[in-house]
C-alpha positions as CSV (number, residue, x, y, z in Angstrom):
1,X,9.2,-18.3,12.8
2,X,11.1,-14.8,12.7
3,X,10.8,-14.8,9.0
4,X,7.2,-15.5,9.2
5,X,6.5,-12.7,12.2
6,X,8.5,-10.2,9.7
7,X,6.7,-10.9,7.0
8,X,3.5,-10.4,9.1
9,X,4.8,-7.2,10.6
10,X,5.2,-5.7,7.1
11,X,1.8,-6.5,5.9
12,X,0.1,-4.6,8.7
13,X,2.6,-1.4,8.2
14,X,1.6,-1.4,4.3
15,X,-2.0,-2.0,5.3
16,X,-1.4,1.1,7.6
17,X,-0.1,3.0,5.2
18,X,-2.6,2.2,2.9
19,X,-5.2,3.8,5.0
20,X,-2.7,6.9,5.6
21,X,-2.2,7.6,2.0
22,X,-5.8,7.1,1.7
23,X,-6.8,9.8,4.1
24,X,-4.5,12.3,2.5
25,X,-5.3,11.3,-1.2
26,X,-8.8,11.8,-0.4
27,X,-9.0,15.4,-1.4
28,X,-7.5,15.1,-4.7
29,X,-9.6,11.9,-5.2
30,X,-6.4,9.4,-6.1
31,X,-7.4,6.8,-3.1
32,X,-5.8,3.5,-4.0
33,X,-8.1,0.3,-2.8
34,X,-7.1,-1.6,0.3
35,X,-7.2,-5.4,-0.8
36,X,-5.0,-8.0,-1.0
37,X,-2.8,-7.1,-4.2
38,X,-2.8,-3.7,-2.6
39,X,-1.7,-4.6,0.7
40,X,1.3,-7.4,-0.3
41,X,2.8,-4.8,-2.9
42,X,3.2,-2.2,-0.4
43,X,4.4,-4.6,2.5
44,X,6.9,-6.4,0.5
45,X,8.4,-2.9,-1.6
46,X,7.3,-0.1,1.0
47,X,7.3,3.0,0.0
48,X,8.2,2.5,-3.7
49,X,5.2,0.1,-3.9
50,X,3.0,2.7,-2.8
51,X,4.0,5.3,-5.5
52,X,4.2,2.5,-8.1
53,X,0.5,1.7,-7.0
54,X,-0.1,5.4,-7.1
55,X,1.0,6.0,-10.4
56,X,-0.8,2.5,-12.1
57,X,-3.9,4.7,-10.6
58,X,-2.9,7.8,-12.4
59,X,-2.4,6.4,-15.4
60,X,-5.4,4.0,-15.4
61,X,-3.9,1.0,-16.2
């Protein structure tokens, strides 16, 4: 059950961030969509997920 309510904690905080980066990427129009795919990457690698996601939007893949 602590596994699970971990797990659950972490997809929130990458949905959260998420939204954050998306506020701040706004102006330079590099948003990164909020689904699913989006939302386990980040939760599970943090940070790194985020710029990995980032970049996969840079470079259009």
């Amino acid at each position: 059950m602590k596994l699970i309510l971990k797990y659950l904690k972490r997809f929130i905080l990458g949905g959260f961030m998420l939204y954050a980066y998306n506020l701040i990427a706004l102006a330079f129009n590099i948003t990164v969509p909020i689904n699913l795919f989006t939302i386990t990457t980040v939760g599970l690698l943090d940070i790194p997920g985020l710029l990995a996601l980032v970049v996969i939007k840079i470079v259009g893949l």
